[in-house]
N, C-alpha and C positions, 0 to 999 in steps of 0.2 A: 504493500500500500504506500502510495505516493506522501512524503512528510509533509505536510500543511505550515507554511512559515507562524511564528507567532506575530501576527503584524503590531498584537498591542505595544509594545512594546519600544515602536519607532512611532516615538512624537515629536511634534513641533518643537513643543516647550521644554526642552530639560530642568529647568527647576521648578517648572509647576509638580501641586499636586493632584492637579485634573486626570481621570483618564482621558484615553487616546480620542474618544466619541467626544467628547466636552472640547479638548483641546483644540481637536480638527473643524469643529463648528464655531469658537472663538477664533481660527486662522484664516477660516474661510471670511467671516463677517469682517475681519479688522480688513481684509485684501480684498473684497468685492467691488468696491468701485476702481483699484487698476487692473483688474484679471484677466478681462478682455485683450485691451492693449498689450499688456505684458505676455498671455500666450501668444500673440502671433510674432512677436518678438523671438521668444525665446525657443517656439519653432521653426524659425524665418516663413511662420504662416503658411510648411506643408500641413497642418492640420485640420484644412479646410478640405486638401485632397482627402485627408484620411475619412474626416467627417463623410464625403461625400461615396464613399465606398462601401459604410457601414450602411449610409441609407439604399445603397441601391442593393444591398445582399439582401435588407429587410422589405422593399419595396419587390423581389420577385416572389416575396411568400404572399403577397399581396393580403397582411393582416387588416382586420378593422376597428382591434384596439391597439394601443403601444403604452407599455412605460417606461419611461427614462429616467433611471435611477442615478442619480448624483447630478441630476440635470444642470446644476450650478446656474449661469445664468442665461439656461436655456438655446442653448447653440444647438447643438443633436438636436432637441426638440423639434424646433423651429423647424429645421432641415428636413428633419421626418416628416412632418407637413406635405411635402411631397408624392409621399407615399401612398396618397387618396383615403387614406385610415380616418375614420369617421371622428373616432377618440383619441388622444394622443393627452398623459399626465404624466407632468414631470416631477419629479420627486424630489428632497434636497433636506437634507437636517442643518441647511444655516441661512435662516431667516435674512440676512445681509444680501447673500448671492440671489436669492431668490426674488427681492423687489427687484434689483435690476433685470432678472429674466422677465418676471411681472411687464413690467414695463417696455423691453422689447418685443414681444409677444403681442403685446396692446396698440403699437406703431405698428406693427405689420399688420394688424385688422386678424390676428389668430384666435381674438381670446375665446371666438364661441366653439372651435375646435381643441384648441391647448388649457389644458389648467393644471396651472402651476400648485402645489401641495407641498409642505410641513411636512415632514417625518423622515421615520430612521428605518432605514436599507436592511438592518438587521431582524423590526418589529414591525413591517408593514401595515398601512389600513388597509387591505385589502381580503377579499373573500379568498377560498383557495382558487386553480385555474381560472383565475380574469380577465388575462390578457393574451390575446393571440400572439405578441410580439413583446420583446425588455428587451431594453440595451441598455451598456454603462460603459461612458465615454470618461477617462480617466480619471476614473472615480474608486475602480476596486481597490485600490492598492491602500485608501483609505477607510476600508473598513475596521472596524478594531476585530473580529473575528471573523476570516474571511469564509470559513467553513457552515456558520451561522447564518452570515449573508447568502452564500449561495443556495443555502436549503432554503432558505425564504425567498430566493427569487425563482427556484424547483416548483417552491408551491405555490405562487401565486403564477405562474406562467400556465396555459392551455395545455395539455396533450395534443402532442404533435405541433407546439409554438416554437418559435425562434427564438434562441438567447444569441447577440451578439453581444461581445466586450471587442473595445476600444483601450488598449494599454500600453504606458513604455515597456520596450525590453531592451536588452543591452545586445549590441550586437557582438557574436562570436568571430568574424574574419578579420584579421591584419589589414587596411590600418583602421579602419571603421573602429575596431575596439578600442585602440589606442585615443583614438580622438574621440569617442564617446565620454571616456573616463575621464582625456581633461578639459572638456566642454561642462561634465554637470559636477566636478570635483573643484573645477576655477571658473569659471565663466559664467555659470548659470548662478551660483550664490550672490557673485557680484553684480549681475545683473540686475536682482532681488535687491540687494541692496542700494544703486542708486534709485531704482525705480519705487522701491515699494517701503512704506513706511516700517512694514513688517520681515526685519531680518530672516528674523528664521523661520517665514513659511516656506522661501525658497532654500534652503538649508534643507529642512524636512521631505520638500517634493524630491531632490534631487536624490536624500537618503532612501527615500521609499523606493524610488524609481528602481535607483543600483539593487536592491535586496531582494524583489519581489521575481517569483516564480514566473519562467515564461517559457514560450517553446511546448514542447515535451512532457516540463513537468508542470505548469499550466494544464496541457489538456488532460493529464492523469489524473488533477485534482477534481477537473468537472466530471472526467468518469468517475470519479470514487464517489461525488456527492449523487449524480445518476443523470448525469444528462449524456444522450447517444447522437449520434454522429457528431463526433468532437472533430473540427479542422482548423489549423490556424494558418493565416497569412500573413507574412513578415513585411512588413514597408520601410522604406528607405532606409536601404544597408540592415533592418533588424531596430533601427531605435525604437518601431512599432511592433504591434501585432495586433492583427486584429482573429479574433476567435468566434468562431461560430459552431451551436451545437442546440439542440432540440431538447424534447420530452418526449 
């Protein structure tokens, strides 16, 4: 059986005595009004490509509900829109990220299609099988128990529904690796810090990012918790993957 990282354990804050679920929802709200800007920076804004890839995996199962777990401030969401899906709720446990998705969503004329929701990825409000479709766009890696979340999003997803994830991974070939490690080991904290008032959330995504399971053992973990046809697709050089797998 595939080892399940402990993610609690990789938090923002080292001298808080929050856990990881508190800490990651005060990182989120202190950083919500630069998040935007700051990702497509610090993607040089391939993340629009990636975005766009997850929706069209999820756009040939042709679902007509979706939820978007870690929605943040509503980017996936939005994009899914696309998809002709009648419902589409995004999800998010930090009220910060979420008025500004609120708000995007309202400028584009989405809200009577999109609705943006309060809560926690781990304790859903939702019935069991509700949704034909779930995605989570760089969100898993902040779960505080990733084995928890994913049974939660087992049971609220259809039989025979779509889960895609949206994740970093580090890439394994020469020199991609080499310049991965000193892109989010120097580059990407310092970027965080001119840009954002909040030191160490970019400290933190960068930690998460290097630690968290991908590849192989990624899709072993969704086989253990029971989701079938597991595949993943690696995007530029591996700093992605994107994962897809059923019920």
């Amino acid at each position: 059986m595939p080892k399940i990282i402990d993610l609690s354990k990789i938090k923002p804050y080292k001298d808080s005595d929050l856990g990881k679920k508190e800490q990651v929802t005060k990182m989120f709200d202190n950083i919500s009004g630069d998040y935007d800007g700051l990702n497509r920076v610090i993607s040089f804004g391939i993340d629009i490509k990636w975005r766009k890839k997850v929706v069209s995996l999820v756009k040939n199962t042709q679902p007509d509900s979706i939820l978007d777990i870690a929605t943040g401030t509503g980017d996936l969401a939005i994009n899914l829109a696309k998809t002709n899906a009648s419902k589409i709720v995004g999800l998010d446990i930090s009220s910060g990220m979420l008025e500004v998705g609120k708000e995007k969503v309202k400028n584009k004329g989405l809200d009577s299609k999109i609705e943006m929701v309060l809560g926690d990825s781990e304790n859903m409000p939702f019935d069991d099988n509700t949704f034909e479709a779930i995605t989570v766009s760089f969100g898993i890696r902040n779960f505080e128990n990733l084995e928890n979340g994913l049974k939660e999003i087992l049971r609220v997803l259809k039989p025979n529904g779509t889960f895609v994830i949206l994740e970093t991974s580090v890439p394994t070939k020469t020199p991609y690796k080499q310049g991965y490690k000193l892109y989010t080991k120097n580059i990407l904290p310092l970027i965080g810090k001119v840009f954002s008032k909040d030191r160490s959330a970019y400290k933190y995504l960068s930690e998460s990012a290097s630690v968290f399971p991908h590849g192989e053992a990624m899709n072993n973990i969704l086989r253990k918790i029971g989701f079938i046809n597991v595949e993943d697709f690696p995007q530029t050089f591996g700093v992605a993957t994107i994962y897809k797998s059923s019920k």
